[in-house]
C-alpha positions as CSV (number, residue, x, y, z in Angstrom):
1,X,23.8,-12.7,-242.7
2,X,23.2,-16.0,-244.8
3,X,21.3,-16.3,-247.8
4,X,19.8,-20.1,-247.4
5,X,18.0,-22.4,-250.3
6,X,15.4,-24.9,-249.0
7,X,13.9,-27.3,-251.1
8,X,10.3,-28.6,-250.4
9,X,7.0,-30.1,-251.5
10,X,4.2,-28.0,-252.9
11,X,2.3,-27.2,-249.1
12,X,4.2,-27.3,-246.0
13,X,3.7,-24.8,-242.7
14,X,6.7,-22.7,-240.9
15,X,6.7,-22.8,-237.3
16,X,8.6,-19.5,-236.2
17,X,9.3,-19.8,-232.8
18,X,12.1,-18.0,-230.5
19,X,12.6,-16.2,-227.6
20,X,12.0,-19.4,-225.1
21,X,15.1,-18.6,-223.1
22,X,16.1,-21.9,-221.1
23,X,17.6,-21.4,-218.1
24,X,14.7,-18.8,-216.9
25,X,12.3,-19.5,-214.3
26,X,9.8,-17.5,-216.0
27,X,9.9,-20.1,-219.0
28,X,6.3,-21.5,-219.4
29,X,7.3,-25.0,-220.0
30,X,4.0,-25.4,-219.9
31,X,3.4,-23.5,-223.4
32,X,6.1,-25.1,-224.8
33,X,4.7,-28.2,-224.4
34,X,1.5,-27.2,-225.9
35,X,3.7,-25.6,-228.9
36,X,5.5,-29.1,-229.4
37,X,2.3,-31.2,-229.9
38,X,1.0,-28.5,-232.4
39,X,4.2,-29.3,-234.3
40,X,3.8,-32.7,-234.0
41,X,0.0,-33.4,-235.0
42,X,-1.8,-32.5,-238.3
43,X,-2.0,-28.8,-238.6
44,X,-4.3,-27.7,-240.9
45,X,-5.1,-30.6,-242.9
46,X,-1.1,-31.3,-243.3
47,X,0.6,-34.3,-241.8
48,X,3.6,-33.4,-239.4
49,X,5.9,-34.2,-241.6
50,X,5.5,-30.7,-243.2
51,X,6.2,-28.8,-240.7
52,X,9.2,-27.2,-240.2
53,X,10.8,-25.0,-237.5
54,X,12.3,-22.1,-238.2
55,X,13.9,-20.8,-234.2
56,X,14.5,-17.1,-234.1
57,X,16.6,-16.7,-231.4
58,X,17.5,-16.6,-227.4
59,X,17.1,-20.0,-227.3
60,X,18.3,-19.9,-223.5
61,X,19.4,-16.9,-221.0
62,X,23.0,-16.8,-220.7
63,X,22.8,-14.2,-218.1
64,X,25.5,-14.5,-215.4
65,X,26.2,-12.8,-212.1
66,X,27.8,-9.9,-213.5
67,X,24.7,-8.8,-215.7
68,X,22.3,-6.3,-214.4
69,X,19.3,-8.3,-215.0
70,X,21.2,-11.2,-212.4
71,X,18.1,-12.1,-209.8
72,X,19.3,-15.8,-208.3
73,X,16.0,-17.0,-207.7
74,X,15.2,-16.6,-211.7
75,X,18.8,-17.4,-212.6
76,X,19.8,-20.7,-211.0
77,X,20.4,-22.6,-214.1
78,X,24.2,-22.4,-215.0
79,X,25.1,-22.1,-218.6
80,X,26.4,-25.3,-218.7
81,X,23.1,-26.6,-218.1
82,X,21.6,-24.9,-220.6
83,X,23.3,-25.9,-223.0
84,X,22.5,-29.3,-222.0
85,X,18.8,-28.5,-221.5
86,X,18.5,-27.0,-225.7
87,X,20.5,-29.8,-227.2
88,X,18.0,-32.3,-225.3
89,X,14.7,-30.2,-226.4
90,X,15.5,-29.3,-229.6
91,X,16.9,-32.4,-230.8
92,X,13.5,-34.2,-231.3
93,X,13.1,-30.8,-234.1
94,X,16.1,-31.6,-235.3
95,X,14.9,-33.4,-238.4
96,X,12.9,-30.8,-239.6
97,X,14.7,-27.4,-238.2
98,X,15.6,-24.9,-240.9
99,X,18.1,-23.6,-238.5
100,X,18.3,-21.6,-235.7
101,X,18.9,-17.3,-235.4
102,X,21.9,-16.3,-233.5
103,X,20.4,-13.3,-230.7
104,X,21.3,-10.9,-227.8
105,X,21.7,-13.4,-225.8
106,X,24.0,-16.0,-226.5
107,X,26.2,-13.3,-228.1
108,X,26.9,-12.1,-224.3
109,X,29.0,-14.8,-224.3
110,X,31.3,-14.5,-227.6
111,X,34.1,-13.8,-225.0
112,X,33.5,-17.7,-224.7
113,X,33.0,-18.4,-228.2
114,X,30.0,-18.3,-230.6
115,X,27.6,-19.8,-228.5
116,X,24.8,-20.3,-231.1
117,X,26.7,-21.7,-234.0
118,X,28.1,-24.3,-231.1
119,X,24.5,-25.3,-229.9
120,X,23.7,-26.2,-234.0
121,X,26.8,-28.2,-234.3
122,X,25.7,-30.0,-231.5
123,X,22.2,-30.3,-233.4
124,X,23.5,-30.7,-236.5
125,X,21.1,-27.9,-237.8
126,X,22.2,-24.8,-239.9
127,X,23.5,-22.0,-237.7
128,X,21.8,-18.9,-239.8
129,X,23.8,-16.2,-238.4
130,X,21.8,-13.1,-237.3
131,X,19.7,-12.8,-239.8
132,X,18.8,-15.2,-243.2
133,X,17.2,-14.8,-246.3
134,X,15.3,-17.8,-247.7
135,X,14.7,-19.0,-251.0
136,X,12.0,-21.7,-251.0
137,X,12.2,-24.2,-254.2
138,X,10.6,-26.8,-255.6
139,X,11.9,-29.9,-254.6
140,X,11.2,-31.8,-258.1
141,X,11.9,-29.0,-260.4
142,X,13.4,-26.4,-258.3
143,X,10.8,-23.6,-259.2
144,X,10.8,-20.9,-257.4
145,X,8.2,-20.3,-254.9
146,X,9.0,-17.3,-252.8
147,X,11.4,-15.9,-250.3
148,X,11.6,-15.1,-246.5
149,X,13.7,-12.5,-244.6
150,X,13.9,-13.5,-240.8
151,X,16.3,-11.9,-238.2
152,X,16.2,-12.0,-234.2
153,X,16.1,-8.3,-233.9
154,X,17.7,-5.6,-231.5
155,X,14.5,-2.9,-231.4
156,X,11.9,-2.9,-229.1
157,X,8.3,-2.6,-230.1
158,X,5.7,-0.5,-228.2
159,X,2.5,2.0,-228.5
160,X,1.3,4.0,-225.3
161,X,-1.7,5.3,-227.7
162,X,-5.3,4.6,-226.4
163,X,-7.8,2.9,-226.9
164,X,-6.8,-0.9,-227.5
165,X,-7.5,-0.4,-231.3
166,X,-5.2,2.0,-232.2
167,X,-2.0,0.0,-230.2
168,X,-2.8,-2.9,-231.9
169,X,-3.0,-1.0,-235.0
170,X,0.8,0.6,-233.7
171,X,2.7,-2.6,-233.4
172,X,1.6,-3.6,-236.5
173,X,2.6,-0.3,-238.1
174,X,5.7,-0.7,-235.8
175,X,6.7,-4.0,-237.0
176,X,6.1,-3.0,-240.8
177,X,8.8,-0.1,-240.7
178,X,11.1,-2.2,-238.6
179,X,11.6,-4.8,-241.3
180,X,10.0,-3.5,-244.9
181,X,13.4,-1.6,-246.0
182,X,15.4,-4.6,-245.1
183,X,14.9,-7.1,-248.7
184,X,12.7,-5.3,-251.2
185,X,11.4,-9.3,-252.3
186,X,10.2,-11.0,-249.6
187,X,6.7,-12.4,-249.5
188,X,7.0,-12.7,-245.6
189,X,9.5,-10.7,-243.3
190,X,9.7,-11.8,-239.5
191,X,11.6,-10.8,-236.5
192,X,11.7,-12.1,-233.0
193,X,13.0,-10.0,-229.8
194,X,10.3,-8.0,-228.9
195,X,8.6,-11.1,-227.2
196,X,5.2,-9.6,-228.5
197,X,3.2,-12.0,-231.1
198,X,2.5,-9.3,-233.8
199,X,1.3,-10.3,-237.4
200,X,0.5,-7.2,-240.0
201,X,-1.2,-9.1,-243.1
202,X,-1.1,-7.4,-246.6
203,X,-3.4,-4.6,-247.0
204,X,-4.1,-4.2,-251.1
205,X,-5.8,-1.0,-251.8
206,X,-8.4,0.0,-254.4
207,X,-6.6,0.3,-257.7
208,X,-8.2,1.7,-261.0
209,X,-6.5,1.2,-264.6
210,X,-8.2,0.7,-268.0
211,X,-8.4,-1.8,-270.7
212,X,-8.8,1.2,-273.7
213,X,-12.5,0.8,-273.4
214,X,-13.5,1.1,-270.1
215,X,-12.0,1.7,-266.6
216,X,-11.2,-1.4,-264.3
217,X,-11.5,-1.5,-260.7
218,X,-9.3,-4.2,-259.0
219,X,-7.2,-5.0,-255.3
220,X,-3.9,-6.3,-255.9
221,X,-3.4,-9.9,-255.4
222,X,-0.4,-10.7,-253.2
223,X,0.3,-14.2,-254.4
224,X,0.5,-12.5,-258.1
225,X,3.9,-10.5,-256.7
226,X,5.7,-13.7,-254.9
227,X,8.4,-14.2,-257.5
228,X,9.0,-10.1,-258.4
229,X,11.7,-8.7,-257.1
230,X,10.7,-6.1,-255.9
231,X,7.0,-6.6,-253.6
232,X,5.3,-3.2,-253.2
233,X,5.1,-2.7,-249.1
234,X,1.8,-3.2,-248.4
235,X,1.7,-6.6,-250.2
236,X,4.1,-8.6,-247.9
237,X,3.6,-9.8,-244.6
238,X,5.2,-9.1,-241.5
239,X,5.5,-9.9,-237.5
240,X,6.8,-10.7,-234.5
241,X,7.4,-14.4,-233.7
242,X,6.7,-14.0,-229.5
243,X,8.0,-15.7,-226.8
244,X,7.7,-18.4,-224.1
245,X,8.5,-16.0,-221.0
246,X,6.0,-14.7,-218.5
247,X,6.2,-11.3,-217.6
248,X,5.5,-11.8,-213.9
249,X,6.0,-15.1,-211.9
250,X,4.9,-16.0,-208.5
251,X,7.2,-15.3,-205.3
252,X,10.2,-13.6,-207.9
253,X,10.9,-11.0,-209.6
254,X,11.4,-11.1,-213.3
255,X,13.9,-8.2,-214.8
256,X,10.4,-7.6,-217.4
257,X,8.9,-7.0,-214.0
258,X,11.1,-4.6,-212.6
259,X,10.9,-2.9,-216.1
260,X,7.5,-2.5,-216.1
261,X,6.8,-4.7,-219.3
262,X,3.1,-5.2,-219.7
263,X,1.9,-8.5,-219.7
264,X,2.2,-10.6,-223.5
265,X,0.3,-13.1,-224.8
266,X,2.5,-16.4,-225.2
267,X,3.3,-17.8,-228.7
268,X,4.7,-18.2,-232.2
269,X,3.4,-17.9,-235.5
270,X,2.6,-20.3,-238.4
271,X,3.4,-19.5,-242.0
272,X,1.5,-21.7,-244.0
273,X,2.6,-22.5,-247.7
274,X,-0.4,-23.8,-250.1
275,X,0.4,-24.9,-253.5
276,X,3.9,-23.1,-253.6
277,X,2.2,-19.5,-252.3
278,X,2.1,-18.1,-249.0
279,X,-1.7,-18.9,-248.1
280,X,-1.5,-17.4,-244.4
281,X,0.7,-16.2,-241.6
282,X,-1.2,-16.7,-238.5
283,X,0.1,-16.2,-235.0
284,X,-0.9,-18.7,-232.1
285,X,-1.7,-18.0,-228.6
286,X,-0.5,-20.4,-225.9
């Protein structure tokens, strides 16, 4: 656990991204691709220069011959080259990385030494443990704008509910009870992991108090709670950052495969900061 400061400018957008395990056949470089010229270019009427990558883990597969999940044909990357292959894709991020989520993963390998907190040496990015709280300032008076709880995760997430409403609905309620006991003052609360792209927005109910004349109607506004410290449940957000591995691919078979994973979309997800407040988390499809 690491409790991190960053210091910014009013409006800036959080890229959370994880889960893209180099080293894996199944990895869509294809979606990465598409994911690194969204962080590159103008999003959202904000120049690249604010954005900033926040990487939540597995960033390769560290699986060996002696793991369960071994299948050559999906495996044929050695370590070795893996780290290679990270260090030479993330370092363009490098700049503008927050750090990077230690994970299941790469702590296979602590036999070998910390894996994770080597590949951020090597990127000279901040190695944030397993899970970080930030604190987001002001970078010209150091006001306080709001806080962040990310950690890579151990839990699965799943519904077997029908229809399609009611499991999207589930992850979402999943996701919340996953992470809302964690920090009691976060604005936004992420986890990776689960390679699903979940985001659960705040949901504000109907509230009625009184002014000594008359009784006032009113939904909670969740930018009004960003510096308490404690933010009632169902006015923070929450999800689940995705992933950049296909479930099923062509002429092998993928260990999701052979678990029966269903299909997931591709993706990451975007918090975007307006004016110092947490305008939107939004997650993004590839």
């Amino acid at each position: 656990m690491r409790l991190m400061a960053f210091r910014t400018g009013p409006d800036f957008n959080i890229f959370a991204a994880g889960d893209t395990h180099e080293g894996n056949a199944a990895f869509s470089e294809k979606a990465f691709n598409k994911f690194a010229d969204m962080f590159f270019s103008e999003y959202e009427n904000l120049p690249s220069d604010k954005n900033h990558l926040l990487h939540m883990g597995d960033p390769g597969e560290f699986i060996t011959y002696k793991d369960t999940r071994y299948e050559p044909k999906i495996h044929k990357q050695t370590v070795v080259k893996q780290f290679d292959g990270i260090i030479d894709r993330y370092k363009p991020f490098e700049p503008r990385m927050l750090g990077m989520l230690d994970s299941n993963h790469p702590i296979v390998l602590d036999p070998i030494g910390n894996v994770t907190e080597y590949l951020c040496q090597k990127l000279n990015i901040e190695y944030l443990t397993y899970s970080t709280k930030f604190t987001f300032l002001s970078k010209q008076k150091e006001e306080f704008m709001f806080k962040l709880f990310a950690t890579h995760g151990k839990k699965s997430i799943t519904s077997t509910a029908e229809p399609q409403e009611r499991i999207e609905a589930n992850l979402k309620i999943a996701v919340k009870r996953q992470l809302k006991r964690k920090y009691s003052d976060c604005a936004v609360m992420l986890k990776a992991h689960a390679h699903k792209l979940i985001v659960a927005p705040p949901t504000p109910k109907l509230c009625l108090a009184d002014n000594m004349k008359r009784i006032i109607e009113f939904y909670p506004n969740p930018i009004d709670y960003h510096q308490m410290p404690y933010i009632p449940e169902e006015l923070r957000w929450y999800a689940c950052t995705g992933s950049f591995l296909r479930t099923y691919l062509l002429d092998h078979n993928t260990y999701s495969e052979k678990a029966e994973y269903d299909p997931v979309d591709l993706g990451f997800v975007v918090v975007m900061v307006r004016d110092r407040k947490v305008k939107e988390v939004r997650g993004i499809q590839l």
